[in-house]
Residue, then its C-alpha position, 0 to 999 in steps of 0.5 A: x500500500x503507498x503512503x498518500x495522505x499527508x499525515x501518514x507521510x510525516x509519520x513514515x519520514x520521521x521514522x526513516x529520518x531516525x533510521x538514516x539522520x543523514x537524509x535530507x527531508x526531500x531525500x526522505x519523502x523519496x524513499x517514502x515514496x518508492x516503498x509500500x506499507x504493509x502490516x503482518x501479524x505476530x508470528x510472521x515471517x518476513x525473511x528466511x536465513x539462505x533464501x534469495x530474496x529481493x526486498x529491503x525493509x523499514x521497521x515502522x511498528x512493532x518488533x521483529x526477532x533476528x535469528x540464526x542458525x548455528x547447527x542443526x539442533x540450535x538456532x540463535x536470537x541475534x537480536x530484538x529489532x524495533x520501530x526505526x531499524x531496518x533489515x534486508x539491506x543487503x537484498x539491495x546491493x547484490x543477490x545475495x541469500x538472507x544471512x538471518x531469519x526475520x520473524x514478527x514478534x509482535x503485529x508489525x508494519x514495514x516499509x517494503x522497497x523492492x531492488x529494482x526500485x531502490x537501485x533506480x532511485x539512488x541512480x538518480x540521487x547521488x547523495x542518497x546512494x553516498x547516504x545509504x553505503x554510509x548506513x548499510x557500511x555501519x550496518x555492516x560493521x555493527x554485524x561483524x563485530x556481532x558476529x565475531x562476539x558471537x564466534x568468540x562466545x562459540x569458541x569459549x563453549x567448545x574450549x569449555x566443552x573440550x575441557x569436560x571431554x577431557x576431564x572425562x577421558x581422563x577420569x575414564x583411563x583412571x577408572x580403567x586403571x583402578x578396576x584393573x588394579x583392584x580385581x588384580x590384586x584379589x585375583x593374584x591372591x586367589x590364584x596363588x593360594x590355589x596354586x598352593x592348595x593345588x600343589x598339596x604343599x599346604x598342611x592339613x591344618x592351614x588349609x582351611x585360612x588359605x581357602x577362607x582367603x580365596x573365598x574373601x578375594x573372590x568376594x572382593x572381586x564380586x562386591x566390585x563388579x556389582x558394584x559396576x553394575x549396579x550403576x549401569x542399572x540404575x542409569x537405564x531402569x527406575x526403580x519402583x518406588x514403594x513406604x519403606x521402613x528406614x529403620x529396618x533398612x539400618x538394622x539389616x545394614x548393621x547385620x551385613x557390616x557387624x562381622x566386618x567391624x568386628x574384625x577391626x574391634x570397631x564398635x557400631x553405635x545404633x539410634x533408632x526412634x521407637x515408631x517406624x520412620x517411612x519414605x517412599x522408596x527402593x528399599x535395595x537401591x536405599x540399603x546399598x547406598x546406606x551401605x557404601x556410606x558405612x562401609x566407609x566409615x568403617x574402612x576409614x575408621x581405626x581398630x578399635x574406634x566407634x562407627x555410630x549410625x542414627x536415625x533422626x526423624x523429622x516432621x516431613x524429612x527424616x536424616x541417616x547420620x554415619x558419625x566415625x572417628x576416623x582419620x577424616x577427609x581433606x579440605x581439598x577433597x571435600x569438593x570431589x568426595x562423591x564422584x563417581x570413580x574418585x577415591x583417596x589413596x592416602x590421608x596421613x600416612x594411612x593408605x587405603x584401597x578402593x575404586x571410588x565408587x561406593x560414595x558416588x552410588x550413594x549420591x546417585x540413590x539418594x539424589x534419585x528419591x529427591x534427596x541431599x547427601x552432604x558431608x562434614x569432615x576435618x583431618x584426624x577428627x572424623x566425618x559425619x555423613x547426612x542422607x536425607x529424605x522425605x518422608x512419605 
């Protein structure tokens, strides 16, 4: 539609005198009166990013997005486009495919100039064409150095996507190297005790420790594996929620871990309330995160200490508190103590074996019953481990 009565026209010129301030008022009127209004509802498209298209716009109301394409799977907003700006400027020059999708958020109305009429109009107005390469110029830079921000934005995401990888990688080998490490150690000991009894070197009366040795190796390398997968488990299949009684799941983890505690002279503290404590749960998923937590304390513990487990119910949370005395956890580990492969080799002098995947189970459970696992700890002074549910 051209623009005819007289007041129509001096809206459309003061709004192309602020797109381009350097045009004269005759200069103005000429380009009011080589385009033609148009309105499109919201959602509209008015450019598409790569088709060949031959329309130079003038924004008069309204706001239109500016989006581009960076991979299949994301498309960007460049920016927000208002009453005053204009777009396609680069149909004007030379035929070209759009570098960007044009889309109306809002009902918008344009000034449309098709290349034709443009090219003939600044054919016969020397100033208007200078004007016009001066603004498109700015318009240029402005996209360029948009663009660069925007490439140096991209290549700060692959850097920091390119760290992640590694760190992955990196914890993959050390993963890899850990499993190794630990089902060799078990299965060189097997393997030599049954050498031995093989031979028939063993007397009588020590071959019934050398077979309890190899049953704890084998035992050892199983708890591992399960362990392995276990995870991969709970990574493809839910499990089905159902009340669960906490207390119950503490006493049959006590029963699991008191012979192994023995062993150590390490005393297990239990506090229990007198009513049942129930969360909607996995009452196996629960247990084997329970489990990690205290065998933890245990391993961390030293002959002769106390492991306390207790169970503190709350109005609509109840919270497992594993206390040791053990030798703690550094500062610096803190941050890191429950991913998965991380483990502690040594603290103060004390080694301890492992392939750090206990601690990690037990976030990965309690976090998928839509709780919190933290810890508090200090070198030689012990640690408290907090699992946290809600009570259903």
């Amino acid at each position: 539609m051209k623009v005819r009565d007289m007041n129509s026209r001096n809206s459309v010129s003061s709004i192309i005198q602020k797109a381009f301030p350097a045009l004269s008022e005759n200069e103005v009127l000429a380009i009011v009166s080589a385009g033609n209004v148009q309105t499109y509802p919201a959602g509209s498209r008015l450019t598409t990013e790569g088709a060949y298209e031959s329309t130079f716009y003038i924004l008069l109301n309204g706001e239109v997005q500016v989006t581009k394409r960076f991979d299949e799977n994301e498309e960007r907003l460049l920016k927000i486009l208002r009453a005053g700006d204009f777009f396609g400027e680069m149909a004007i020059i030379h035929d070209a495919p759009r570098a960007a999708t044009i889309t109306a958020l809002t009902e918008v109305e344009v000034l449309e100039i098709q290349r034709e009429t443009f090219t003939r109009l600044l054919q016969e107005n020397s100033q208007l064409s200078l004007a016009m390469v001066r603004e498109v110029s700015r318009r240029l830079r402005e996209n360029d150095e948009m663009a660069i921000a925007d490439l140096r934005k991209k290549a700060e995401e692959l850097s920091e996507a390119y760290r992640q990888l590694s760190q992955q990688e990196a914890a993959r080998r050390q993963f890899l190297t850990t499993i190794a490490h630990e089902l060799r150690t078990p299965l060189m000991a097997a393997n030599g005790f049954l050498q031995i009894i093989r031979s028939g070197a063993l007397p009588e009366e020590t071959l019934q420790s050398a077979l309890e040795t190899v049953a704890r190796n084998l035992k050892e390398i199983t708890a591992l594996i399960n362990d392995i997968l276990f995870l991969q488990e709970m990574e493809l299949i839910l499990p089905e929620f159902q009340p669960t009684d906490l207390s119950q799941i503490i006493l049959e983890v006590i029963e699991t871990y008191r012979p192994m505690a023995q062993q150590q002279g390490i005393e297990l503290q239990v506090n229990l309330p007198a009513d049942a404590v129930q969360v909607l749960g996995d009452a196996k998923s629960l247990g084997r995160a329970l489990a990690a937590v205290v065998d933890n304390a245990i391993k961390f513990s030293p002959d002769g200490g106390k492991v306390g487990i207790s169970l503190l119910p709350h109005e609509n949370w109840a919270e497992i508190q594993v206390e040791d005395c053990g030798v703690g956890i550094p500062s610096e580990a803190l941050p890191f103590i429950f991913d998965r492969f991380y483990h502690l080799d040594e603290v103060n002098g004390h080694l301890f074996r492992g392939a750090g995947l206990g601690l990690s189970i037990a976030r990965q459970v309690i976090k998928q019953h839509g709780g919190e696992i933290a810890v508090q700890s200090a070198l030689g002074r012990g640690s408290t481990f907090r699992l946290r549910l809600k009570r259903g």
